[in-house]
C-alpha positions in Angstrom: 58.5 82.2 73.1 55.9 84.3 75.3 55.0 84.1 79.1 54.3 85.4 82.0 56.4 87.5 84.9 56.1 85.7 88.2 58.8 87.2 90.1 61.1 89.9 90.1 64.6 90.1 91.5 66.0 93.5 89.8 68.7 91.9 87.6 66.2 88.6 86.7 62.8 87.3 85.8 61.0 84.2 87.0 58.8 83.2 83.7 56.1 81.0 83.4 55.4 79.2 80.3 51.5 78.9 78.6 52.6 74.8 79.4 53.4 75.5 83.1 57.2 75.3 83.1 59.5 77.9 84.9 62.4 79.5 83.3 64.6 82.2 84.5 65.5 84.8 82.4 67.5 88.0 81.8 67.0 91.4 79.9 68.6 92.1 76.6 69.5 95.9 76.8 67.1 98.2 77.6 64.2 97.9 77.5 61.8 100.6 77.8 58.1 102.1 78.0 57.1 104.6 75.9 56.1 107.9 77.5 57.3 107.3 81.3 60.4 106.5 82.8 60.9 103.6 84.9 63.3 101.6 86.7 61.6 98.5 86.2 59.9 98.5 82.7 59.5 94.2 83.1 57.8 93.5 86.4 55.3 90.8 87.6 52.3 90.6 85.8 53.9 91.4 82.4 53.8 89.1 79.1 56.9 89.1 77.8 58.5 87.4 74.9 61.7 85.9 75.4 64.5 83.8 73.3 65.6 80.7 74.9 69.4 80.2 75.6 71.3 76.6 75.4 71.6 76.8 79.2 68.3 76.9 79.4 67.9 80.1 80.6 66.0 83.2 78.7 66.4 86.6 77.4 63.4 89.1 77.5 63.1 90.9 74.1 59.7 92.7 74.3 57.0 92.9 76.3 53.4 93.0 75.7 51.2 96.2 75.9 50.2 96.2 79.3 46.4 96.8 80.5 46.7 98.5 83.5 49.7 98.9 86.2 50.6 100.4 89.8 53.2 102.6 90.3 54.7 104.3 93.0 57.9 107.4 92.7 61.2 105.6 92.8 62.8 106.1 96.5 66.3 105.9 94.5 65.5 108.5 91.5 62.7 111.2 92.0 62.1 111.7 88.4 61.4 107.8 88.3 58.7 105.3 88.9 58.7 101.4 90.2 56.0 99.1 88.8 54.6 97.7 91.5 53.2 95.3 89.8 51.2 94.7 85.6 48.1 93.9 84.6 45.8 93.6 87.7 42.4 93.3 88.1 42.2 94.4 91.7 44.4 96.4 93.9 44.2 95.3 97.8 45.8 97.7 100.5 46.3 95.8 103.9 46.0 98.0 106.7 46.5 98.3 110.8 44.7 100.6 113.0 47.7 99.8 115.9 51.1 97.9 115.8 51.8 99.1 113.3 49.2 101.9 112.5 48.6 102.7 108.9 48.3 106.4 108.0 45.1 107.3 105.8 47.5 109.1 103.8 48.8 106.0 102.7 45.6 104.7 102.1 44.5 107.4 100.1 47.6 107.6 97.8 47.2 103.6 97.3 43.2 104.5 96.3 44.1 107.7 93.8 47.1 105.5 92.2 44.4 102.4 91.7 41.6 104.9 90.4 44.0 106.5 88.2 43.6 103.2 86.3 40.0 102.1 86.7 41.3 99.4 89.4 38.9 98.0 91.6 39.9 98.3 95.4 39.8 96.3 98.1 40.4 98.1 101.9 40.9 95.4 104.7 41.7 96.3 108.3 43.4 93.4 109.8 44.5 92.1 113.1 41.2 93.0 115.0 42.1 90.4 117.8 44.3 93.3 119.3 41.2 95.8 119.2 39.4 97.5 122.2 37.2 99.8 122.2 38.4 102.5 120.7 39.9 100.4 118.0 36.1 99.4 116.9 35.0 102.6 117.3 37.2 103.7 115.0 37.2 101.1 112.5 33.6 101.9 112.2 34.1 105.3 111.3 36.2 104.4 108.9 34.1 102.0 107.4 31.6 104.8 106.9 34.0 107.0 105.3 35.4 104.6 102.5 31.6 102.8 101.8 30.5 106.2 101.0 32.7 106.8 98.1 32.0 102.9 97.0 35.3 101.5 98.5 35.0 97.5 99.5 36.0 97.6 102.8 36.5 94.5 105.2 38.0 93.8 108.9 39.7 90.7 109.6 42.0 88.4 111.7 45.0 86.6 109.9 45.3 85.7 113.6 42.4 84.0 114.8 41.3 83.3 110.9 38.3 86.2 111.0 36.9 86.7 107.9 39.6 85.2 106.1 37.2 83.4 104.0 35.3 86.3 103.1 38.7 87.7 101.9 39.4 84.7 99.9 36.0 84.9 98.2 36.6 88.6 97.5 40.4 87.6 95.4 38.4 84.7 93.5 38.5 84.7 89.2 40.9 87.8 89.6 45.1 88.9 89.9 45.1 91.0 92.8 47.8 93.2 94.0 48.3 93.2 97.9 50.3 95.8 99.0 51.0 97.5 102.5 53.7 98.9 105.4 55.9 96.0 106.5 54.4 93.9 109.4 50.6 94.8 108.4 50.3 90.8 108.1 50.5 90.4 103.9 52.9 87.1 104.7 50.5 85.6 106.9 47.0 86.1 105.2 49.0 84.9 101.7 49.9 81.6 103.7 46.2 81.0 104.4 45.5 81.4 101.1 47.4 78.3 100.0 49.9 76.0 101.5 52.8 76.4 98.9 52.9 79.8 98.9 55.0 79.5 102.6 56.2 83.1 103.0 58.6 84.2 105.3 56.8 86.0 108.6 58.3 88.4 111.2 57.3 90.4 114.4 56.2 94.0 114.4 59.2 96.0 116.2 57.8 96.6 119.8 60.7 99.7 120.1 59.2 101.5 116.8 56.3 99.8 116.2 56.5 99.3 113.1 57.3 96.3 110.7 60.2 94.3 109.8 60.4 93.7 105.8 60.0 89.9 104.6 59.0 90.2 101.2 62.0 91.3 99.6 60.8 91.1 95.9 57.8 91.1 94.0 55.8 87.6 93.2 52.7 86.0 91.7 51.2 83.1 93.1 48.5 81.0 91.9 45.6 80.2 94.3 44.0 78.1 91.7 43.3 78.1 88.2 41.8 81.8 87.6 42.8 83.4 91.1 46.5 84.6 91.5 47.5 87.0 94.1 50.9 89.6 93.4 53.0 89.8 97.1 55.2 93.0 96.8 57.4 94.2 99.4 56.2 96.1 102.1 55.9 100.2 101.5 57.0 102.4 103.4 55.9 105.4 101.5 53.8 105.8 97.9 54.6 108.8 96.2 52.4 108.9 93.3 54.0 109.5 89.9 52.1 109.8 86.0 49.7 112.5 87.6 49.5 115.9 87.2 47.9 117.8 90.1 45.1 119.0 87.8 44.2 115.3 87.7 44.7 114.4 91.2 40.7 115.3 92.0 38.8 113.3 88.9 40.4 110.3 91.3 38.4 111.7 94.6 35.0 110.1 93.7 33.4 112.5 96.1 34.9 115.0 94.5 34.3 114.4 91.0 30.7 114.7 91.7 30.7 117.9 92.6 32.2 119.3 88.9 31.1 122.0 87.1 29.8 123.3 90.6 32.5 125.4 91.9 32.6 129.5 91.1 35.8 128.9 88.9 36.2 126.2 86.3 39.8 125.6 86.4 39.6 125.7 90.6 42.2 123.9 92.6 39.9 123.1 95.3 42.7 124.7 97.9 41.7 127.8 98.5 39.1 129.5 95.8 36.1 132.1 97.3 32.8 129.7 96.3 34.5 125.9 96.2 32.2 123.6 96.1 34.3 120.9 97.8 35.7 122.9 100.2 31.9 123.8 100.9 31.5 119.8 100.8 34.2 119.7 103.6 33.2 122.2 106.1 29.4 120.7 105.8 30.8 117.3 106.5 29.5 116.1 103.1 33.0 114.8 102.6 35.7 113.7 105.0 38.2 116.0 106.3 41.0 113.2 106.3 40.1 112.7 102.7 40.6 116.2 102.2 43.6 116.7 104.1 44.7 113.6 101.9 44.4 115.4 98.8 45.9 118.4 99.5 49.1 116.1 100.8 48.9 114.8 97.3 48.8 118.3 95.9 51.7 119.6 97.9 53.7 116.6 96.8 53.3 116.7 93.2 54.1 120.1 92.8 57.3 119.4 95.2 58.7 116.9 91.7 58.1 119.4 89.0 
């Protein structure tokens, strides 16, 4: 029997069946994927193939080559990933300029992990009925930054229902993964979305401004028959694993375009006499925060070697 991951709890796996019928299953041993070590080789998105048990219950056997996936370093074991999430066609990062604010870092991390795989990427500021001034201003600046290097960037208000629509048209005919720090909003845009969904929401901390986790395990849910949005818990950090630091700038767009140009092939881009990107920085050809990004990412895979 063969179908599809909807949910992950750790220790068992919602499945959905090709005739619509849910069955909760289990994994038999270990199972693994070849070439990276995870603690999660099943997670939502996959297509497994399971054996049905009397009880009617399951146990996952095998799992289908998967197309694409989103990792992130394990928080538990360093030399580990977790699969965020299988198969996706479009990777959305929910951000917050305030209560709580997002760090471009983040945002970064989430774009490189996504390009790593050919992902499309969708950047969308939310909660702009609690911006000023300043908020807009800044927001604007970072629009400018992320359309540059071809990012899809949108503002909304899961509040006051801004843009929402336009959201909704952007997840339509794909599985999108929406990922972001606890108490960005993910529970309440997904309950526009549909009705059944009904996730759990939760106030931002006013003491540390930041988040309270809802979303306690991955799921899929379908919007309608070819849309289906992946909820995963809220991140706190993304360390970025299957990477090697050589790689890290073929996943800078604004960087790649600038290969071949520097004074030394195999340059770092960190510190080399006659570096084209750094060149690129200084003449404000490419951002400084996207720059300071990548050398965070540098810094942080040779901290796992």
């Amino acid at each position: 029997m063969e179908g599809l991951v909807i949910k992950s709890t750790g220790s068992w796996y919602v499945v959905k069946t090709p005739e619509g019928s849910i069955i909760r299953c289990r994994v038999r041993g270990k199972l693994k994927i070849t070439g990276i070590k995870v603690t999660n080789p099943v997670s939502v998105g996959d297509r497994v193939q399971y054996d049905p048990e009397e009880n009617g219950q399951g146990i996952i056997h095998s799992i289908s080559p998967k197309k694409n996936y989103l990792i992130r370093r394990s928080a538990r074991k360093a030399a580990f990933g977790h699969i965020l999430a299988s198969n996706i066609d479009l990777a959305v990062v929910i951000a917050t300029i305030s209560f709580p604010r997002t760090s471009l870092g983040f945002i970064d991390r989430f774009l490189v992990a996504a390009e790593s795989f050919r992902i499309s990427s969708l950047l969308v500021f939310n909660k702009t009925d609690m911006w000023e001034d300043v908020e807009n201003e800044y927001a604007s600046e970072l629009q400018d930054i992320y359309k540059r290097i071809n990012v899809d960037f949108i503002t909304m208000s899961a509040k006051t229902g801004e843009n929402l629509d336009l959201f909704r048209d952007k997840l339509l005919g794909n599985i999108s993964l929406i990922a972001g720090h606890s108490g960005v909003g993910k529970s309440t845009i997904l309950n526009f979305l549909s009705p059944h969904i009904n996730q759990e929401t939760s106030e931002v901390s006013t003491f540390a401004n930041k988040g309270i986790h809802t979303t306690t395990f991955a799921e899929m849910f379908e919007i309608d028959e070819n849309t289906y949005v992946i909820d995963t818990p809220g991140i706190k950090e993304l360390g970025l694993m299957d990477i090697y630091d050589e790689e890290i700038s073929h996943f800078f767009p604004e960087m790649r375009d600038l290969f071949g140009k520097c004074k030394f092939h195999n340059c770092t881009h960190t510190h080399e006499p006659d570096c084209a990107v750094i060149e690129a920085v200084e003449n404000g050809e490419i951002a400084m925060s996207r720059f300071e990004s990548y050398i965070s990412m540098m810094e942080g895979i040779d901290s796992h070697r």
